[in-house]
N, C-alpha and C positions, 0 to 999 in steps of 0.2 A: 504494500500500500504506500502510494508517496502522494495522493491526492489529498487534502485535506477537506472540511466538512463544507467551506464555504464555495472552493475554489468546487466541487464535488455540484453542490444545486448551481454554480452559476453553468457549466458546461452541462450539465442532463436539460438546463430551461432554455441553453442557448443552441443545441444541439436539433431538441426537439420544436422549437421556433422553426428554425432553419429546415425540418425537414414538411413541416407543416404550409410553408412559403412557398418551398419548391414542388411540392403534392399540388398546393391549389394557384400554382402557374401564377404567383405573384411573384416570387425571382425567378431565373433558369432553373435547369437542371442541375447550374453549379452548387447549388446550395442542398444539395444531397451532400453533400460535403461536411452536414450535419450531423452525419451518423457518428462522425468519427470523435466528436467532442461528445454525445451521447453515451458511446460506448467506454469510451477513457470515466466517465464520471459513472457509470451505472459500475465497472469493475474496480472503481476507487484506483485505476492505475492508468499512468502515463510512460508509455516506453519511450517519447522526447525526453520527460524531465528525467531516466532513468539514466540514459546517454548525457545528460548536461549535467546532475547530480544537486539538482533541483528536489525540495522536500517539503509539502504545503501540509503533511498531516503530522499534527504534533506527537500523537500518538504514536507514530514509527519512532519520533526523537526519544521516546521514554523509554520502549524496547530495547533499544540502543544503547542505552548507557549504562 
């Protein structure tokens, strides 16, 4: 887990926006692009921030030490 609880509902509400635009043909298709900030915040994990070493949930920090 490296997503944390805020950074977690803002990608699942901004995911699900984005895919709900591009469904009712108010942006392109690009905006299926949506699933991907959906899916990182619905499995609480980020394989970018994983690669950059980036850590938004406090709770991995407590495990850790």
């Amino acid at each position: 887990m490296n997503v944390g609880s805020l950074d977690r509902w803002l990608r699942i509400v901004l995911g699900a926006l984005l895919i709900v635009l591009a469904a009712t043909e108010v942006l392109g298709a690009w905006a299926y692009i949506g699933v991907i900030p959906l899916f990182t915040g619905l499995l609480r994990w980020c394989p970018l921030y994983s690669l950059i070493g980036i850590q938004t949930c406090p709770l991995h920090e407590q495990v850790k030490k």
